[in-house]
C-alpha positions in Angstrom: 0.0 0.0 0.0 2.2 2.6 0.9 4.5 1.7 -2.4 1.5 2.4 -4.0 1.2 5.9 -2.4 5.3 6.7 -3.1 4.6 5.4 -6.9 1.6 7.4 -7.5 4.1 10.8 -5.9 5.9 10.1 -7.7 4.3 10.2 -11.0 2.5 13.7 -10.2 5.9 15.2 -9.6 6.8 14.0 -12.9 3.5 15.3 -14.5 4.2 18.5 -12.7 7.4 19.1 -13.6 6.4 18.1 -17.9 3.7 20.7 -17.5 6.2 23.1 -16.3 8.6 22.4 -19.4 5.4 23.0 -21.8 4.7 26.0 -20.5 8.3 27.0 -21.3 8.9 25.5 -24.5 5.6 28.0 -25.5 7.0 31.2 -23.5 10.2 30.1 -25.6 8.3 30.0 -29.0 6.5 33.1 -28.1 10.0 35.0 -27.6 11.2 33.5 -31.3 7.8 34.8 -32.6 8.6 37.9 -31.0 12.0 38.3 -32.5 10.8 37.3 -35.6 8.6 39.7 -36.0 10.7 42.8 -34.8 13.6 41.5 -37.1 11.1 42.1 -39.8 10.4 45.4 -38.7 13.9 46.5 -38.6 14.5 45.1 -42.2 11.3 47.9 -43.1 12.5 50.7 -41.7 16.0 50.0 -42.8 14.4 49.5 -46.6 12.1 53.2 -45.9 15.5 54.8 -44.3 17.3 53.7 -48.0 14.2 55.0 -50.0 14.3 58.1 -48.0 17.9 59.2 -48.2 18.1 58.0 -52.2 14.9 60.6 -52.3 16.4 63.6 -50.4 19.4 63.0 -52.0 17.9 63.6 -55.3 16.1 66.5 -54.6 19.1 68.5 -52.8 21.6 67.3 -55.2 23.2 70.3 -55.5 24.3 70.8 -52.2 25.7 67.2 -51.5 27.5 66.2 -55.1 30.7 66.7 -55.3 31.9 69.5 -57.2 33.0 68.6 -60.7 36.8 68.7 -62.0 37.3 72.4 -63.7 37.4 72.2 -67.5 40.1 73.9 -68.8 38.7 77.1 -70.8 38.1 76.5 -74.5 40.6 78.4 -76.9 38.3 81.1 -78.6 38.9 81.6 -82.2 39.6 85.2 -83.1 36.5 87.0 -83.9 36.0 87.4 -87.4 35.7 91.0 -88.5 31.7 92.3 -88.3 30.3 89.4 -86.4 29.1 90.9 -83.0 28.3 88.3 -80.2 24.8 88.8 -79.0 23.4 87.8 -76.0 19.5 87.1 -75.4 19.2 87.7 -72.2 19.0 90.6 -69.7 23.1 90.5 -67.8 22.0 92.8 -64.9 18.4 93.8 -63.5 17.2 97.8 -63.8 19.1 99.6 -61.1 17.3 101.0 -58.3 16.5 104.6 -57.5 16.1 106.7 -54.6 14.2 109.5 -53.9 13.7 108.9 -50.0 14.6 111.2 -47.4 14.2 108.7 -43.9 16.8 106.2 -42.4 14.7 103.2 -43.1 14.2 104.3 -47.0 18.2 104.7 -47.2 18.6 101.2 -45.7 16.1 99.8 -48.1 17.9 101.5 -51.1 21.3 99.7 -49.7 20.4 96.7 -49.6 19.2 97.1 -53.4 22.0 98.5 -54.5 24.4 95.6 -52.3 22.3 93.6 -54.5 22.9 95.1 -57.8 26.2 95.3 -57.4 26.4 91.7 -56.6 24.7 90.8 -60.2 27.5 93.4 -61.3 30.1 91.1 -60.3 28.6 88.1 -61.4 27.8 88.9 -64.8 31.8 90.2 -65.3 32.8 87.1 -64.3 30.8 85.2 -66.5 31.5 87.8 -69.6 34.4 86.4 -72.2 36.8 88.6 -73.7 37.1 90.4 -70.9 34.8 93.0 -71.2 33.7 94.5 -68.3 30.0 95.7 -67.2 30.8 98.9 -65.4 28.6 99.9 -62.2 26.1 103.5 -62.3 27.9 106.1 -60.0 25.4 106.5 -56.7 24.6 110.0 -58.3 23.1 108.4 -61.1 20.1 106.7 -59.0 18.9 110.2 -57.7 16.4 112.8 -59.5 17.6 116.1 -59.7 15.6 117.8 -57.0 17.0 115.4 -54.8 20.6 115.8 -55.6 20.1 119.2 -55.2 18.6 118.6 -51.3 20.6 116.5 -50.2 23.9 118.6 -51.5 22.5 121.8 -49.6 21.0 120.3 -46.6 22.6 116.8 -45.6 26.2 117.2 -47.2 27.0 120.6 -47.2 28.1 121.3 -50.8 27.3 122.2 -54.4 26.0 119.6 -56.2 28.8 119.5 -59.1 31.2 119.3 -56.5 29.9 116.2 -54.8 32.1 113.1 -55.7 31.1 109.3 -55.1 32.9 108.9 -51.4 30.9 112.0 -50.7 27.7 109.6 -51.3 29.0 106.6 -50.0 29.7 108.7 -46.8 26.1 110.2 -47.0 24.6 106.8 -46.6 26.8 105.1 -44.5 26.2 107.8 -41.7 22.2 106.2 -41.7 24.0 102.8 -40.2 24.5 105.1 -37.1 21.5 103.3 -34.5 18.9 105.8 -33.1 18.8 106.4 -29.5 16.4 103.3 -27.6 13.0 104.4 -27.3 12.5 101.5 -24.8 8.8 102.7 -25.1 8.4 102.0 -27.9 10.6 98.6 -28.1 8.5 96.6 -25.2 5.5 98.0 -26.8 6.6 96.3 -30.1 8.1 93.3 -28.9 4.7 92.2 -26.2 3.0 91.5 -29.8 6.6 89.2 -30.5 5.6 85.5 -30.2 7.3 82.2 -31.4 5.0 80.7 -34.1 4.3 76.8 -32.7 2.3 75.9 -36.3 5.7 75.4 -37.8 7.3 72.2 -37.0 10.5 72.2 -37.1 12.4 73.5 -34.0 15.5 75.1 -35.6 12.7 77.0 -38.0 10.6 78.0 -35.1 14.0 79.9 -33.2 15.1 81.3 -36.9 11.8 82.8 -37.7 11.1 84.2 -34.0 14.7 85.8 -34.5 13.7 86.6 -37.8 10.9 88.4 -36.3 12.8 90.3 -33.9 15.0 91.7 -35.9 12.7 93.7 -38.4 11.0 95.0 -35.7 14.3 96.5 -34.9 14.9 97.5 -38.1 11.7 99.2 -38.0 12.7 101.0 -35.3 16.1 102.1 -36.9 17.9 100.2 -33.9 19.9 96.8 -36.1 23.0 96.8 -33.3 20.6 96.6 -30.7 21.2 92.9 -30.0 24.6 93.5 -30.5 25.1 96.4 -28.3 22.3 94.8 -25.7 22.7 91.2 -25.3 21.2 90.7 -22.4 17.9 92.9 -23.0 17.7 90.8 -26.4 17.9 87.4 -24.5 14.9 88.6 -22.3 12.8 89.5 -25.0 13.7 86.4 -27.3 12.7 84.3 -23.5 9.5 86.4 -23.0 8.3 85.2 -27.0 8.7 81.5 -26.3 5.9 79.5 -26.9 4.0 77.7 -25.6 3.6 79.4 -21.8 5.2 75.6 -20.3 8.4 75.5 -22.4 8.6 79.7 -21.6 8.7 78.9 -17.9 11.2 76.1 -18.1 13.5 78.5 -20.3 13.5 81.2 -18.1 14.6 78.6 -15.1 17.2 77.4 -17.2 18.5 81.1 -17.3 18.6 81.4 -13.9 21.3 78.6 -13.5 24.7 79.6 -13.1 26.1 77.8 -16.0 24.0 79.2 -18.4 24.9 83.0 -18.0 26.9 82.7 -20.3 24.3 82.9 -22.5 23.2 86.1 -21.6 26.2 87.5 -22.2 26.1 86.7 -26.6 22.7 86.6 -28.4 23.9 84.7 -31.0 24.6 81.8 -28.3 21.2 81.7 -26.9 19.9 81.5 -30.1 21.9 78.4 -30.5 21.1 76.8 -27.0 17.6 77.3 -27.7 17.1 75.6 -31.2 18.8 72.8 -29.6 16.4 73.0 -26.6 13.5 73.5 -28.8 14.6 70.3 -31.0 14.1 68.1 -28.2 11.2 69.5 -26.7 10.0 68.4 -30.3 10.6 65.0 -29.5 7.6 65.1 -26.8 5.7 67.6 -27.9 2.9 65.5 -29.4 3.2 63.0 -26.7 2.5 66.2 -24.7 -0.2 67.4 -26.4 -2.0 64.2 -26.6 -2.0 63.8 -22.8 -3.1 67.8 -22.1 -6.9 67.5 -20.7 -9.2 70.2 -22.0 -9.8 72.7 -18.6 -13.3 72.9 -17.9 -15.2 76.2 -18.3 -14.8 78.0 -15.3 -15.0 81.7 -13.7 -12.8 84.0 -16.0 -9.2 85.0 -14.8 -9.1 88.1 -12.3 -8.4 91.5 -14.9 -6.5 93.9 -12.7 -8.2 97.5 -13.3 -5.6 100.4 -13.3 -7.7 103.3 -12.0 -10.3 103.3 -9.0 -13.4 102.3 -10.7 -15.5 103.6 -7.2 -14.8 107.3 -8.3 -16.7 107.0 -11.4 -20.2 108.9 -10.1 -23.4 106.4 -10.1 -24.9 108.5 -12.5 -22.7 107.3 -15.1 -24.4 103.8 -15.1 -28.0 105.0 -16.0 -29.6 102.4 -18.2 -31.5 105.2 -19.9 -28.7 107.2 -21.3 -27.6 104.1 -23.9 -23.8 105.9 -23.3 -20.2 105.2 -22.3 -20.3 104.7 -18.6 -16.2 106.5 -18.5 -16.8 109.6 -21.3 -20.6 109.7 -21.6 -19.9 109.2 -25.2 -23.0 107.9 -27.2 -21.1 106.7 -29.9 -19.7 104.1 -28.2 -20.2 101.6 -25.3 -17.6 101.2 -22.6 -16.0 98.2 -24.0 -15.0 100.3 -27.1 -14.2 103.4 -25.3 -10.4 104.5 -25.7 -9.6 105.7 -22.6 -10.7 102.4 -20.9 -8.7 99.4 -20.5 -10.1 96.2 -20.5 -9.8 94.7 -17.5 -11.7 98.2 -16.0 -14.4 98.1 -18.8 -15.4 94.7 -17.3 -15.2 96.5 -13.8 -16.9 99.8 -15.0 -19.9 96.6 -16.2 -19.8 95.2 -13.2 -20.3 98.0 -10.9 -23.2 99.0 -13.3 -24.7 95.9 -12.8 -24.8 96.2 -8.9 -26.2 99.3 -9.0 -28.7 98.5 -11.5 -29.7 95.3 -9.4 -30.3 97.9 -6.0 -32.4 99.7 -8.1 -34.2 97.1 -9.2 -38.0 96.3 -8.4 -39.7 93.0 -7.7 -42.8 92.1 -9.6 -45.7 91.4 -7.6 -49.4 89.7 -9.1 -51.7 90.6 -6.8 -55.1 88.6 -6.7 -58.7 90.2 -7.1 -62.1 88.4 -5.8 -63.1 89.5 -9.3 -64.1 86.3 -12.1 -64.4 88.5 -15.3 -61.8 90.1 -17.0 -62.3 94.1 -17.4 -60.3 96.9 -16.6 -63.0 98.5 -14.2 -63.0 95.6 -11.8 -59.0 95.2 -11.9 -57.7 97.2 -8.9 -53.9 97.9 -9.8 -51.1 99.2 -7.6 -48.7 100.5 -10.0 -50.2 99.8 -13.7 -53.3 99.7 -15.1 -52.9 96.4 -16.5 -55.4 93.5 -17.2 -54.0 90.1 -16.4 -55.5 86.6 -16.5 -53.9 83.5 -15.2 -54.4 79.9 -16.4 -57.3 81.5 -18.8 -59.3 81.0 -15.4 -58.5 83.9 -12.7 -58.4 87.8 -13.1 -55.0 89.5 -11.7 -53.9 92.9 -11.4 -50.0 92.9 -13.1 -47.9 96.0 -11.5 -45.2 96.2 -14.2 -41.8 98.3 -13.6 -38.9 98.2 -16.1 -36.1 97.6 -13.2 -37.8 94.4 -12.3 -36.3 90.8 -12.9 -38.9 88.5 -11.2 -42.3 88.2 -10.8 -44.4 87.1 -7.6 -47.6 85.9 -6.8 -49.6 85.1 -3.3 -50.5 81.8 -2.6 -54.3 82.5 -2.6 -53.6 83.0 -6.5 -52.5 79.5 -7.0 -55.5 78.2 -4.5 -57.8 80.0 -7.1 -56.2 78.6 -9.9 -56.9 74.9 -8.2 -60.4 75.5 -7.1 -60.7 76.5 -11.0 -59.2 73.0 -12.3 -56.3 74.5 -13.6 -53.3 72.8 -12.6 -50.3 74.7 -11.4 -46.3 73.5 -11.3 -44.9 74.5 -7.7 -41.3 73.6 -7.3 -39.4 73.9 -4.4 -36.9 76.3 -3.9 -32.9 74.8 -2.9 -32.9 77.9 -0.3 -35.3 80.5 0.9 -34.9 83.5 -0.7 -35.9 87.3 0.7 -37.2 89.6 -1.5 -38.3 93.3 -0.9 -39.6 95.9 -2.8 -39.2 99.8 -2.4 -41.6 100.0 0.6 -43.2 97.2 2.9 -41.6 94.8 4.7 -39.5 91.9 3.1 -41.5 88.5 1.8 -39.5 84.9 2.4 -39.8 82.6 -0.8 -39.7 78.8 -0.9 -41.7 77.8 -3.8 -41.4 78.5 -7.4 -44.4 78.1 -9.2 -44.5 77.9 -13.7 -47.8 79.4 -15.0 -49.6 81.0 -18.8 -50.4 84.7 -18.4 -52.2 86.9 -20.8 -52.3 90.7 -20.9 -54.8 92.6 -21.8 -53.4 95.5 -23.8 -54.8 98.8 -25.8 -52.5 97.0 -29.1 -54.3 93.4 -28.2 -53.4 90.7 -25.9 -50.1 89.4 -25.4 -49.7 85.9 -24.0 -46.5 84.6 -21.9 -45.9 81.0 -21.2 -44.0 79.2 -18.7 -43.7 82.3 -16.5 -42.1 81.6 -13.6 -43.0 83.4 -10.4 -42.2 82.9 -7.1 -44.8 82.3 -4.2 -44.1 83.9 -0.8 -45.0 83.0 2.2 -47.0 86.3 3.2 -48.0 89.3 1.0 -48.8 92.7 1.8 -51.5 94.8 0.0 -50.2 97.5 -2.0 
């Protein structure tokens, strides 16, 4: 019996231990799977890598051939007397003028006349024979009321004395940088922001420094980042987008080994393409994982003057005018001498005052079953109403008001007539008091059909909602 018992041990630890090595022969066959598969992989991408680089390599094939051996230069035969060579094309574009009398027009016509004289020196070196294209003397690109200005009032001398340095001087003294009108420079460069719809880092940094620098040039200020490396860095910091990669940069700039950078323009520049590339590398993993934020109360807006000064009778709703100028012509949200963040606290203060002035609408009830104006005894307004198309009320209108009420004995009449009435309670009690009387605690809210009875015809609202009080005063 008990070699029974040790045999039959004996051969579940052997069944045991040959389930155990099935399991791992298919883990191992798995693994191979596995590697087969990512193997394959590999080989694809290698094969796209190939496709890819054969591609670019075509289409940038000017920049990454080599250059081609120089041919030695073909003997020309002597030209044979009355042939003329002809060429049938245009050597050298028109050359500019200029008739401009500010530093950004002179810098303008510099830069087209750098690039006329480069097309100058291109086509002379292209010309055979020798023959050389000869450049227009700077005197040549002005009209003659402007020569004659610019002698008398910028250079100082007759116009037939002026000679070609005399120009060159003339508009090399506009290189000179203006003055900083930091005015207008952080007014400029607030509106400076890094475009994030391109996609590739190094373009993002060039075109934000792009940027950057015709707005100096605008401003007749081109050394700036040279003269003011540090100034430059800050505003090139305060245009990085998005808002998260903006804050990281500026802690980055705070480190000691990166103050360097504050120190050369042209380094930060640097640093940040390569800081921008590999924020590129998670930016769409980024974006992916950002959750929308939910609609909530709007961001605090900071008012720069005392809105409390402005008098109360600025916020009439009856003058339909600007509640800072009294302007009619505009509303306060258009006015120019209001910021926004105080023309949303100009409309807020109106608001509070307009709800103090406000009214509460009160239905009162009459014992009355037929609808006429000689048994409707009114308060405030002769005006007919009827609720339910059963029971006669007396409506006291006022334009300030922004609720109506009606007693309880209004909604036991409308009952008693078989009308049936919505009454919903109320989350909290509310108080609500009128110009005189004492204050009326509401609970319920109750959704009723009432028609007017007008001198133009009846009007008819439905779904009214009015509140019920507990108690009401007569008027």
């Amino acid at each position: 019996m008990e070699m029974n018992i040790r045999l039959m041990a004996e051969l579940e630890e052997l069944r045991r231990r040959q389930e155990g090595l099935v399991a791992q022969l298919h883990a191992q066959n798995k693994q191979t799977k596995a590697h087969e598969q990512g193997v394959a992989a590999s080989d694809k991408h290698g094969e796209q890598l190939e496709v890819m680089r054969r591609r670019t390599s075509a289409r940038w094939h000017a920049f990454s051939a080599t250059p081609a051996p120089a041919v030695a230069a073909l003997t020309t035969a002597p030209a044979v007397a009355g042939v003329q060579v002809v060429y049938g094309y245009q050597e050298v574009s028109k050359s500019p003028s200029f008739n401009g009398r500010t530093k950004v027009q002179m810098h303008k016509f510099m830069d087209q006349y750098e690039a006329y004289a480069r097309e100058v020196n291109i086509a002379n070196a292209q010309r055979p024979g020798g023959a050389q294209i000869q450049r227009a003397p700077l005197s040549a690109f002005f009209d003659p009321l402007s020569v004659e200005r610019i002698a008398y009032w910028e250079i100082g001398k007759a116009s037939h004395e002026l000679t070609e340095e005399d120009w060159k001087v003339f508009f090399l003294g506009a290189k000179d940088c203006d003055p900083a009108d930091m005015s207008k420079l952080d007014t400029g460069m607030a509106k400076l922001k890094m475009d994030a719809n391109v996609q590739s880092a190094k373009s993002r940094v060039s075109k934000l420094v792009s940027d950057f620098n015709a707005f100096l040039v605008r401003l007749s200020m081109d050394g700036f980042a040279e003269a003011e490396p540090k100034l430059t860095v800050d505003y090139l910091v305060a245009a990085v987008q998005p808002p998260a990669v903006r804050a990281r940069v500026k802690e980055f700039m705070k480190l000691n080994e990166n103050r360097s950078l504050k120190k050369d323009a042209r380094d930060f520049k640097r640093w940040l393409a390569d800081y921008m590339r590999r924020y590129g590398e998670y930016e769409p993993l980024m974006a992916a994982t950002t959750k929308t934020p939910k609609a909530g109360k709007a961001p605090r807006v900071v008012a720069v003057v005392n809105v409390d000064k402005i008098p109360k009778s600025n916020f009439t709703q009856e003058k339909r005018a600007c509640f800072k100028c009294l302007s009619p012509e505009h509303n306060v949200f258009k006015c120019p001498k209001v910021s926004d963040g105080d023309a949303k606290l100009l409309m807020e203060r109106a608001r509070s005052i307009w709800k103090e002035t406000k009214s509460v609408t009160v239905v009162e009830t009459v014992d009355v079953a037929g609808v006429s104006l000689d048994n409707a005894v009114m308060c405030a307004a002769r005006m007919v109403c009827v609720a339910g198309q059963a029971v006669s009320l007396d409506a006291s209108f006022d334009s300030g008001a922004d609720q109506s009420v009606v007693p309880p004995a209004t909604l036991a009449k409308l009952k008693k007539q078989g009308r049936n009435v919505l009454v919903t309670k109320l989350k909290t009690p509310i108080k609500v008091k009128g110009f005189v009387g004492p204050a009326h605690t509401v609970t319920e809210e109750a959704t009723m059909d009432l028609r007017f009875v007008t001198d133009a015809g009846p009007l008819m609202l439905t779904n009214v909602k009015c509140w019920v009080p507990t108690s009401v005063t007569s008027c």
